[in-house]
FIKOLZA-1660 file (N, C-alpha, C; in steps of 0.1 Angstrom, whole numbers, plus 5000, padded with zeros to 4 digits):
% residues 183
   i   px   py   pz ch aa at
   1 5008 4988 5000  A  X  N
   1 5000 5000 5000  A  X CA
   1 5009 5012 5000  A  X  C
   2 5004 5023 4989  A  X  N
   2 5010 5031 4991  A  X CA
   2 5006 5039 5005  A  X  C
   3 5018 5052 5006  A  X  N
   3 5015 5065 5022  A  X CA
   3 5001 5064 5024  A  X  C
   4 4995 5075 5012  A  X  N
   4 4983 5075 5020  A  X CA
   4 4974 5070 5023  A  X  C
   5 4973 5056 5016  A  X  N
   5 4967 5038 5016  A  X CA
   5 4969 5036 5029  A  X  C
   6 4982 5036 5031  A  X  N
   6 4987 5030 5053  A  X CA
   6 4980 5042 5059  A  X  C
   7 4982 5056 5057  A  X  N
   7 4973 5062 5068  A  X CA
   7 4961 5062 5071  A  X  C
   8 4955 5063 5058  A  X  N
   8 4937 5062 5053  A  X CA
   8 4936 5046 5061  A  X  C
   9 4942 5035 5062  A  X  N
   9 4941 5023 5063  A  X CA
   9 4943 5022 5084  A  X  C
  10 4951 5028 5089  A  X  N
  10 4956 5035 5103  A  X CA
  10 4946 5041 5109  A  X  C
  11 4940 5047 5101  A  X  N
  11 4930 5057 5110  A  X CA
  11 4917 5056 5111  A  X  C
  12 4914 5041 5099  A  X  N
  12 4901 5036 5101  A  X CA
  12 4898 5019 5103  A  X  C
  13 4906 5012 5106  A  X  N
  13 4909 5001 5109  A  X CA
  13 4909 5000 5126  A  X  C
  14 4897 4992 5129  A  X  N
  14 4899 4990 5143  A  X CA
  14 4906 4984 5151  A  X  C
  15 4904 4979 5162  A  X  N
  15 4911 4972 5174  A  X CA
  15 4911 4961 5171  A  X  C
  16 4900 4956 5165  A  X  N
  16 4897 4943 5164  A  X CA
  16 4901 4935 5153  A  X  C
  17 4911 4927 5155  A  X  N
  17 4923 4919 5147  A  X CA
  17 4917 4910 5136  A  X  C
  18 4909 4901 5138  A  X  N
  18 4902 4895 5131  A  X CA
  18 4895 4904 5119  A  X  C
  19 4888 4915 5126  A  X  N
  19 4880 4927 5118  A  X CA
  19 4890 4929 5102  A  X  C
  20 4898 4935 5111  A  X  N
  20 4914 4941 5106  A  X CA
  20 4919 4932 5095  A  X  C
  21 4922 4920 5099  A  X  N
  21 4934 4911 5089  A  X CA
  21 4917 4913 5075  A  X  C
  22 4906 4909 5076  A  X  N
  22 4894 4907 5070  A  X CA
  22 4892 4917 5066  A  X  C
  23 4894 4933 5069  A  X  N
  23 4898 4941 5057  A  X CA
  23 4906 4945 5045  A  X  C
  24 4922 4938 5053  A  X  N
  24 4935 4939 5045  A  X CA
  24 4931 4927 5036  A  X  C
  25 4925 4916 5038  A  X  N
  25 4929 4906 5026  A  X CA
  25 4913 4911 5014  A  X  C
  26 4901 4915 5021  A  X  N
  26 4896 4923 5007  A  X CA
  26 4904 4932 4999  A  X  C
  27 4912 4942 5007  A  X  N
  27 4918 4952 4997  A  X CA
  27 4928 4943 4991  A  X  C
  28 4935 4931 4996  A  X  N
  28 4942 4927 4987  A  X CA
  28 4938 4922 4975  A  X  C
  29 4927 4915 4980  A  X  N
  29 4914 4909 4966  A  X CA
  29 4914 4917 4954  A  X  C
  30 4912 4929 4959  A  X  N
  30 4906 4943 4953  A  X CA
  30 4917 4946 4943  A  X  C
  31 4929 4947 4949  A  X  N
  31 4937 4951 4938  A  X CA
  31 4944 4940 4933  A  X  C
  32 4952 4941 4920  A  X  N
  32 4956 4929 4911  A  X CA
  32 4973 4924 4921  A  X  C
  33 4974 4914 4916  A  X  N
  33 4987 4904 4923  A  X CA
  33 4998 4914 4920  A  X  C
  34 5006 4920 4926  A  X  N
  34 5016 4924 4927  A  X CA
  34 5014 4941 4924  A  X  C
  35 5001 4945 4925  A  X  N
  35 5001 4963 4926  A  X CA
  35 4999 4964 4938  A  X  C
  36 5000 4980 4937  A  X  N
  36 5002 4987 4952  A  X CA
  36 4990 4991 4952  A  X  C
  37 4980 4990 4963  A  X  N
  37 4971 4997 4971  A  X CA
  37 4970 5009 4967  A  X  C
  38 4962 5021 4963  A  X  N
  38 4962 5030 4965  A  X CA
  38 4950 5037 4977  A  X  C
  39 4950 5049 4977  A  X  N
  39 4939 5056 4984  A  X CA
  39 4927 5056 4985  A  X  C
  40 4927 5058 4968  A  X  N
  40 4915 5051 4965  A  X CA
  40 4911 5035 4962  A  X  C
  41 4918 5028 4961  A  X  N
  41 4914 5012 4967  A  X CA
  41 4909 5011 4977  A  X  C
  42 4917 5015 4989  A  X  N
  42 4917 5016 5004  A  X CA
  42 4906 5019 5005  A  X  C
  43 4897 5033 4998  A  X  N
  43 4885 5043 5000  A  X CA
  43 4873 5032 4997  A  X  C
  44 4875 5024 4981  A  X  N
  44 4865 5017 4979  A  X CA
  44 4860 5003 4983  A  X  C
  45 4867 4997 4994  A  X  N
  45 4869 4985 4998  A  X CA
  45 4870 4988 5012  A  X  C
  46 4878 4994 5018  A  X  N
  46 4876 4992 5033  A  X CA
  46 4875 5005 5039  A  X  C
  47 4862 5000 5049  A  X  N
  47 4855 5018 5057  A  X CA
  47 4850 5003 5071  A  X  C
  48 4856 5021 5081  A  X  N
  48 4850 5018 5094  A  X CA
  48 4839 5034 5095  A  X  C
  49 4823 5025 5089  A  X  N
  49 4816 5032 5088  A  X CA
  49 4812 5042 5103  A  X  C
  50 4809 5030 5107  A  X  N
  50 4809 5039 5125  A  X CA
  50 4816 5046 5124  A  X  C
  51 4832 5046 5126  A  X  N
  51 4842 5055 5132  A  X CA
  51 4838 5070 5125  A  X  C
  52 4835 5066 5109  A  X  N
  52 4833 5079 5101  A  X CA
  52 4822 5085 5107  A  X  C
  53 4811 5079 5113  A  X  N
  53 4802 5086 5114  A  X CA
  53 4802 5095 5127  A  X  C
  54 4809 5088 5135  A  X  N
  54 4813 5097 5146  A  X CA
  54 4822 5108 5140  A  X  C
  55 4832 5107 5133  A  X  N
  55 4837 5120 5130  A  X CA
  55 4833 5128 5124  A  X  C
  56 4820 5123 5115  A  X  N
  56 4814 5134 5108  A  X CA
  56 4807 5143 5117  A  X  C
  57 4804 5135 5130  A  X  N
  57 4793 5143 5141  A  X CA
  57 4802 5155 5145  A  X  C
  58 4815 5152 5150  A  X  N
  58 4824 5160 5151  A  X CA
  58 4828 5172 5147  A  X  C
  59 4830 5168 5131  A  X  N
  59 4834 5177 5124  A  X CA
  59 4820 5189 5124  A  X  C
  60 4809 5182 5119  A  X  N
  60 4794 5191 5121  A  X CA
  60 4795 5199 5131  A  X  C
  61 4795 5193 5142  A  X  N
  61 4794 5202 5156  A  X CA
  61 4809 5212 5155  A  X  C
  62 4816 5206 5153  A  X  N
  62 4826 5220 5155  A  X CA
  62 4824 5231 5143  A  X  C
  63 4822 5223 5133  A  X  N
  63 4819 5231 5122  A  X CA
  63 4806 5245 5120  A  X  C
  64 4800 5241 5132  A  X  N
  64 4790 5248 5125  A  X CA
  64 4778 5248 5114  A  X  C
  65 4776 5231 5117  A  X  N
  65 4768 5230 5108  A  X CA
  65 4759 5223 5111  A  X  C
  66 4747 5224 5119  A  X  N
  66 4734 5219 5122  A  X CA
  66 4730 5206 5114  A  X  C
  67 4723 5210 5103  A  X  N
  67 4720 5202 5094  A  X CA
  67 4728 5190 5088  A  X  C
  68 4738 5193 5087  A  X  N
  68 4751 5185 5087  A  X CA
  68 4754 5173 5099  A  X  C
  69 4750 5180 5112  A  X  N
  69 4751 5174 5123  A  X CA
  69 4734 5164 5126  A  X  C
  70 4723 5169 5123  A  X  N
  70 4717 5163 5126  A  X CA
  70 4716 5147 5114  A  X  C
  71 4725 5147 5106  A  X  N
  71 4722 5137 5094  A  X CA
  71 4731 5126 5099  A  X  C
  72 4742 5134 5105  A  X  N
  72 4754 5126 5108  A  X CA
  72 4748 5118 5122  A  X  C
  73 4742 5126 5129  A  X  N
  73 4738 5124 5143  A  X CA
  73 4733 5110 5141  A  X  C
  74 4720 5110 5134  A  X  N
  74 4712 5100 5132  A  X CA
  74 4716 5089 5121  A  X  C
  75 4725 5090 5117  A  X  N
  75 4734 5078 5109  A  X CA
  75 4742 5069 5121  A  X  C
  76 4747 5078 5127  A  X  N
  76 4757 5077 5141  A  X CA
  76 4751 5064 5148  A  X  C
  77 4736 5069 5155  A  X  N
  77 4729 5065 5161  A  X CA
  77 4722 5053 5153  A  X  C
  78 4716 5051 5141  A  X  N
  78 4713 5039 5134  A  X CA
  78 4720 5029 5132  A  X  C
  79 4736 5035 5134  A  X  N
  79 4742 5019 5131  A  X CA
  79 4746 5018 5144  A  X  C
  80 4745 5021 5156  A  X  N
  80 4745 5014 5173  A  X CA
  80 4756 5021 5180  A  X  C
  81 4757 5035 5171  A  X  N
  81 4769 5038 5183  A  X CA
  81 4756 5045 5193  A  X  C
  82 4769 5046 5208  A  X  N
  82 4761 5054 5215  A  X CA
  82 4760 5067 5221  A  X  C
  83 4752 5069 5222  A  X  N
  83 4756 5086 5232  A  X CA
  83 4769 5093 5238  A  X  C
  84 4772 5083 5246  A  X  N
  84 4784 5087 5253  A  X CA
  84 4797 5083 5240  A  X  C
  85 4796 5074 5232  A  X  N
  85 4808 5074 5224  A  X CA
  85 4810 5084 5216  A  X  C
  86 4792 5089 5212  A  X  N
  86 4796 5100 5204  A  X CA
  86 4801 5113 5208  A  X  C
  87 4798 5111 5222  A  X  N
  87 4802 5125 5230  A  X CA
  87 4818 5123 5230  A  X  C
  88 4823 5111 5238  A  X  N
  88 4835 5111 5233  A  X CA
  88 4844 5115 5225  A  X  C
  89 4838 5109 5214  A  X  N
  89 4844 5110 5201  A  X CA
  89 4848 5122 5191  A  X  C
  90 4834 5134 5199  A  X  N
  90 4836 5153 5198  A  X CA
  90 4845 5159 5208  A  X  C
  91 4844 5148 5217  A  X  N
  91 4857 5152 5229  A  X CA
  91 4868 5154 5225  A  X  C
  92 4874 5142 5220  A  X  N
  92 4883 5139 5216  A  X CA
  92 4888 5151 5200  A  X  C
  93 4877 5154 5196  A  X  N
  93 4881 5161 5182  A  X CA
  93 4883 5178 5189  A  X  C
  94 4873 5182 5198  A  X  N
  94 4878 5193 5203  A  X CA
  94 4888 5197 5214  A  X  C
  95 4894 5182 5220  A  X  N
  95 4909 5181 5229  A  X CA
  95 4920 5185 5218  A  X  C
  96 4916 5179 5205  A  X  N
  96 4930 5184 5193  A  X CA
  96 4927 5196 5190  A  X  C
  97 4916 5204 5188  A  X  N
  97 4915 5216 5184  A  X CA
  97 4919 5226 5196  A  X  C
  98 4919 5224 5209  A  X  N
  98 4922 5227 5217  A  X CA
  98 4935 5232 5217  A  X  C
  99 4943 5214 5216  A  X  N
  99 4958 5214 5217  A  X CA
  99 4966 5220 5207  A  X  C
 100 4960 5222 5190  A  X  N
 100 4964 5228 5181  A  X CA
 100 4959 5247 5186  A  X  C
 101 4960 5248 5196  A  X  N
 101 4950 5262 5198  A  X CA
 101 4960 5269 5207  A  X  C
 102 4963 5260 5218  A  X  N
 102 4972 5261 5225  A  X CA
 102 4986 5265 5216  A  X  C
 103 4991 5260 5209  A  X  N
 103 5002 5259 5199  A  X CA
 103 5002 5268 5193  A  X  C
 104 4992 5276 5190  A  X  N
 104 4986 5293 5179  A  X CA
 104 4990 5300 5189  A  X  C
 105 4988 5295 5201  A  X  N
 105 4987 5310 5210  A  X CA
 105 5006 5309 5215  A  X  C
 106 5013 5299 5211  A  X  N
 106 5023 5302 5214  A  X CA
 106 5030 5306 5205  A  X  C
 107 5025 5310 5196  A  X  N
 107 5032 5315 5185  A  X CA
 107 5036 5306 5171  A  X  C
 108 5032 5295 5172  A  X  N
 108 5032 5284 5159  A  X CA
 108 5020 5288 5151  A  X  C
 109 5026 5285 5134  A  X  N
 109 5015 5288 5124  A  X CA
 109 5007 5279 5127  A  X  C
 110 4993 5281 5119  A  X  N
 110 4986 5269 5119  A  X CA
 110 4987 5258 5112  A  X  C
 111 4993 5258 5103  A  X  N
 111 5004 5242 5094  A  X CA
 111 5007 5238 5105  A  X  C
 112 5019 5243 5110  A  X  N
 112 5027 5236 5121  A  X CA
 112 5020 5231 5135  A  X  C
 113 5011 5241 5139  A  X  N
 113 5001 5235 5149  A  X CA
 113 4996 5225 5147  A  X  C
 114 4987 5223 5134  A  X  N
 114 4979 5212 5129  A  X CA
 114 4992 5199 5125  A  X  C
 115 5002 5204 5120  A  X  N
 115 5010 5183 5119  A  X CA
 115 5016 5182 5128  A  X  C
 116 5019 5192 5141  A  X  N
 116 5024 5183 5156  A  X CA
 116 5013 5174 5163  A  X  C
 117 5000 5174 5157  A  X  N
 117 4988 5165 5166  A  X CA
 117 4991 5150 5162  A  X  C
 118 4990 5144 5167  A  X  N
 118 4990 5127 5165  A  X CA
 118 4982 5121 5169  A  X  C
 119 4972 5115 5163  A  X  N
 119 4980 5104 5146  A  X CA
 119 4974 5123 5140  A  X  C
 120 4981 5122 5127  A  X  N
 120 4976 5138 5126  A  X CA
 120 4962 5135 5116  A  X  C
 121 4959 5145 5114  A  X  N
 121 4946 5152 5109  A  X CA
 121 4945 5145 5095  A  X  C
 122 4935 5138 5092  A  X  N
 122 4930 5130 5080  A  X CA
 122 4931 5138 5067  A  X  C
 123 4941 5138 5056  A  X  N
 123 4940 5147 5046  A  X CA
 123 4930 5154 5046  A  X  C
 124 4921 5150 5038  A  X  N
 124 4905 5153 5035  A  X CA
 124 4902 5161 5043  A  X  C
 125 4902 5162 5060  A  X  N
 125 4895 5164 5066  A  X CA
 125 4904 5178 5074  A  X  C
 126 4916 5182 5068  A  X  N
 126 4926 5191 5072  A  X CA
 126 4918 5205 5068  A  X  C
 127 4915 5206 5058  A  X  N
 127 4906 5225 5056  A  X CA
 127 4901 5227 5066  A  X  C
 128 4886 5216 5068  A  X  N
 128 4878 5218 5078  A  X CA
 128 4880 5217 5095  A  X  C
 129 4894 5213 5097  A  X  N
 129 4902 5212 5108  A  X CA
 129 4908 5227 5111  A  X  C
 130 4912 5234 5099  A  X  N
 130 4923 5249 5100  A  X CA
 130 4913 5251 5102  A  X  C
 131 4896 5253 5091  A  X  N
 131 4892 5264 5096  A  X CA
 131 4882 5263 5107  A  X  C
 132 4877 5254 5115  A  X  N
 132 4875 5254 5128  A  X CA
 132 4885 5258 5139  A  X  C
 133 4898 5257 5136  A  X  N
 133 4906 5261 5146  A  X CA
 133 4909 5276 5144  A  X  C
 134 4901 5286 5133  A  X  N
 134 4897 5296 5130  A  X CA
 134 4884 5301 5136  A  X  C
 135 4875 5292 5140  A  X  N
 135 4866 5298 5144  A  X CA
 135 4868 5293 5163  A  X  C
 136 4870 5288 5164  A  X  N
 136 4875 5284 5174  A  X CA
 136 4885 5286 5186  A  X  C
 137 4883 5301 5199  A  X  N
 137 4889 5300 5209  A  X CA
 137 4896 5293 5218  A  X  C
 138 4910 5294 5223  A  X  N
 138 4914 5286 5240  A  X CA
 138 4902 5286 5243  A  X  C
 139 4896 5298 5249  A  X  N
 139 4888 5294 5261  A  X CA
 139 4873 5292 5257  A  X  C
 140 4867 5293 5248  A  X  N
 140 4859 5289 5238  A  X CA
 140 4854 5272 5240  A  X  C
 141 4869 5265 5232  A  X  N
 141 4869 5253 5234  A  X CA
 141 4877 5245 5250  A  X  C
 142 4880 5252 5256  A  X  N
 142 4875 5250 5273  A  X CA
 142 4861 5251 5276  A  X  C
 143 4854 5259 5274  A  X  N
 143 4836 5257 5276  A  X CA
 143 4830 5249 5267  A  X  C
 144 4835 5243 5256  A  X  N
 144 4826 5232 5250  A  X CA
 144 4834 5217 5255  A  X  C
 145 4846 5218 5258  A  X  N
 145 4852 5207 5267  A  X CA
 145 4842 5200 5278  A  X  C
 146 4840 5210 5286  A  X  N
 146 4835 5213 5301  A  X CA
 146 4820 5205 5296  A  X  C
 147 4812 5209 5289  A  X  N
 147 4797 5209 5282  A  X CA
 147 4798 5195 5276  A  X  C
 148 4806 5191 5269  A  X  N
 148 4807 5177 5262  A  X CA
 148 4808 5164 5278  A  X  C
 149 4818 5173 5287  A  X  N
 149 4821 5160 5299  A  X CA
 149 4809 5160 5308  A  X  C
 150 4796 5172 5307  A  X  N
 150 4788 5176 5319  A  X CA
 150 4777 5166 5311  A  X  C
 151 4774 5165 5294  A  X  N
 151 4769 5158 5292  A  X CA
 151 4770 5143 5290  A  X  C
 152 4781 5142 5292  A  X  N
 152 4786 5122 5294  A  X CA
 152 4778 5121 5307  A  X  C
 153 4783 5133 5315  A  X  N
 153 4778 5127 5329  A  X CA
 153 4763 5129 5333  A  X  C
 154 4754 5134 5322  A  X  N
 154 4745 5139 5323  A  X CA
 154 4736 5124 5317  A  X  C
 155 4744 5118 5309  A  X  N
 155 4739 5107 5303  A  X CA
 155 4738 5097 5311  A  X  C
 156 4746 5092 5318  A  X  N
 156 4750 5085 5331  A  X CA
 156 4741 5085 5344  A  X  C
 157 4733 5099 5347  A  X  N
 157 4731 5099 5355  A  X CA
 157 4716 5104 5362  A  X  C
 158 4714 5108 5351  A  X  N
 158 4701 5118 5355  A  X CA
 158 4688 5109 5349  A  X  C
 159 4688 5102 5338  A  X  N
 159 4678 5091 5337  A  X CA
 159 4672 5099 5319  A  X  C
 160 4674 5113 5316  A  X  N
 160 4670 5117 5308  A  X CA
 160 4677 5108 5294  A  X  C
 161 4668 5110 5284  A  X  N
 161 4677 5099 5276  A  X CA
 161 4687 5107 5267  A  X  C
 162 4699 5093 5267  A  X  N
 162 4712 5098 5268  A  X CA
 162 4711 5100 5253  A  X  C
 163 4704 5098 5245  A  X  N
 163 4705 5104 5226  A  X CA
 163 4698 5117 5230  A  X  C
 164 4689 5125 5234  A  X  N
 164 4684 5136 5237  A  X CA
 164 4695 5145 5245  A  X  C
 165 4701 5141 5257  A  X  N
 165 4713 5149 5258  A  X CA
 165 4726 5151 5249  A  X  C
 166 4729 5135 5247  A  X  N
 166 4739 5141 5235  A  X CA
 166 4736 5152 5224  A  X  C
 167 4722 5151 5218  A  X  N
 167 4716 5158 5209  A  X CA
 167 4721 5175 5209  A  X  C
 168 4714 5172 5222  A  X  N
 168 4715 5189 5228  A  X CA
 168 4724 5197 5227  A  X  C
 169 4735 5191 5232  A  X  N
 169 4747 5196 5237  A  X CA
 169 4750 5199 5222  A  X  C
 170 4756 5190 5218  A  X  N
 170 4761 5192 5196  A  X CA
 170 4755 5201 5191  A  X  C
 171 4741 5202 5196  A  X  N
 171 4733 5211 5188  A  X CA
 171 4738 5224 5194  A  X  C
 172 4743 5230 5207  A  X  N
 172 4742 5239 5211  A  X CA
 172 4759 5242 5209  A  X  C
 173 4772 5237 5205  A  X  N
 173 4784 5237 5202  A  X CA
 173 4780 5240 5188  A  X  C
 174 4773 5235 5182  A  X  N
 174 4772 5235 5167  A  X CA
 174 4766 5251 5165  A  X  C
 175 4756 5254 5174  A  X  N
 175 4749 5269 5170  A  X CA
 175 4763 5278 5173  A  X  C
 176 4771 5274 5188  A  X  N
 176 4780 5287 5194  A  X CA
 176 4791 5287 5177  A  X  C
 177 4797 5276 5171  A  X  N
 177 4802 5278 5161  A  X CA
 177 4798 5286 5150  A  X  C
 178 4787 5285 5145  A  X  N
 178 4781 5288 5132  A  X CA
 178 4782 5306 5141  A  X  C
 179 4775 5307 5150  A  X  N
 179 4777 5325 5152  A  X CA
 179 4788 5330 5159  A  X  C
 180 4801 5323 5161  A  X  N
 180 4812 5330 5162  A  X CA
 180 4819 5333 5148  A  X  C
 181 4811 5320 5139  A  X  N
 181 4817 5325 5123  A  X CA
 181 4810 5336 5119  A  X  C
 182 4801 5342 5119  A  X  N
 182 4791 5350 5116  A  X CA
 182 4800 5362 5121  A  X  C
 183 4803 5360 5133  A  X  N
 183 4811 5373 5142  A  X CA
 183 4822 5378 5135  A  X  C
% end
């Protein structure tokens, strides 16, 4: 496989070994005896659909994009992820925007901010990464930090259901986005 075959292949290939070897010998299927993998082989043969759908939630909610978010949301949720993973999983995407934030305010470009994160930022998915970390505050993304962990625990604990709080919250990170871009 070529570079961006192993990363595209790295960043969506699970834990699960069995899963794993069962997508590498399709893409091997896929491509002819003795060629190289490309990105697009990798693209048309092996997806960890879940994973995507959680990052699409991600990207929507940081992005500023409702509509975007509610499609992703309910794909998320159709194929069994849950509440708290998806909360997670926005956690997780605005801890890097955070830590790429941190890195702006010390004086690093935003190139450089964005390829010190690891595993770094999915090609494709790098515009929409700069320009959320454009619309996107330190202390901004400390209050949606805070709001993503109050709702895990809000899922956990209060009996309300945990797709209706997750909802909420995305929806309300997703609105503060869209009108800090506006600003």
């Amino acid at each position: 496989a070529d570079a961006d075959a192993t990363a595209y292949l790295c960043d969506n290939l699970g834990g699960d070994r069995m899963i794993t070897r069962g997508e590498l010998e399709k893409l091997a299927l896929y491509v002819a005896d003795g060629a190289t993998a490309t990105l697009a082989d990798a693209l048309a043969c092996v997806g960890d659909s879940a994973a995507m759908a959680l990052e699409d939630v991600a990207f929507a909610a940081g992005g500023g994009r409702p509509d975007d978010l509610a499609r992703a949301l309910s794909r998320a949720f159709q194929g069994g992820a849950s509440a708290v993973a998806v909360l997670r999983m926005t956690g997780r995407h605005f801890q890097r925007l955070h830590q790429a934030a941190n890195l702006l305010a010390a004086g690093e470009t935003p190139e450089t901010a964005i390829d010190a994160l690891r595993p770094r930022v999915f090609f494709k998915r790098e515009a929409a990464f700069r320009a959320q970390l454009q619309t996107w505050q330190q202390t901004s993304l400390a209050h949606a930090l805070e709001s993503l962990t109050q709702a895990e625990v809000d899922c956990k604990t209060t009996g309300t259901p945990a797709e209706a709080v997750c909802g909420q919250v995305l929806m309300a990170l997703s609105a503060r986005a869209r009108r800090r871009q506006r600003a």
